[in-house]
Phi, psi and omega in degrees: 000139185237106199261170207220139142194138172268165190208128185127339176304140132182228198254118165250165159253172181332151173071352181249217198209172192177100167312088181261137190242144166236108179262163221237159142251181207089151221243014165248019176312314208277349181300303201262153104010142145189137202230156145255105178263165158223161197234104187264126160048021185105027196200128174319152181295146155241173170280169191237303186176145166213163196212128204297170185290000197223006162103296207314338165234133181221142184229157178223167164254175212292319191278029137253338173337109190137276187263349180255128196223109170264118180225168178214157203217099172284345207296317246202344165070024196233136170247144182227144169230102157303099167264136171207185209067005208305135149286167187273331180293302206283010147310131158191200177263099171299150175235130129307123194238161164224149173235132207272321189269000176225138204262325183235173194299138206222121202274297152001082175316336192278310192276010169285130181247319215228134188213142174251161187304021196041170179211124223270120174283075177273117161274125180250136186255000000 
């Protein structure tokens, strides 16, 4: 079993940034998959980013590209997603997911085995 918890969330205004650490237990963390979604409101969860078990690979989606920077440190069991640049669209509740059956990074809300209670992302314009 694997917890999750996020970190890092609150109000930025337009244009500024915000560091979310997700720390993770357990002692195969280094193992997973590891993904960031977010949840706006009255909208389906979507994907954000995500990053293979060893860092090396990372994908994103099209509306952060760019401006969203996902890593991770197994030393620490922690994964961060660097946001700038932040927009009035990208308020939501971010989540952090791990997948215990997939090793790289996956958009697939489905291949998440593991979800932290999330941490509320505000943009002010």
């Amino acid at each position: 079993q694997v917890q999750l918890v996020e970190s890092g969330g609150g109000s930025v205004q337009a244009g500024g940034s915000l560091r979310l650490s997700c720390a993770a237990s357990g002692r195969t963390f280094s193992n997973y998959g590891m993904g960031w979604f977010r949840q706006a409101p009255g909208k389906e969860r979507e994907f954000v980013a995500g990053i293979s078990w060893s860092g090396g690979i990372t994908v994103y989606a099209d509306s952060v590209k760019g401006r969203f920077t996902v890593s991770r440190d197994n030393a620490k069991n922690t994964v961060y997603l660097q946001m700038n640049s932040l927009r009035p669209e990208d308020p939501a509740v971010y989540y952090c997911a791990a997948s215990r059956r997939i090793r790289y990074p996956s958009s697939d809300y489905a291949a998440y085995d593991y979800w932290g209670q999330g941490t509320q992302v505000t943009v002010s314009s």
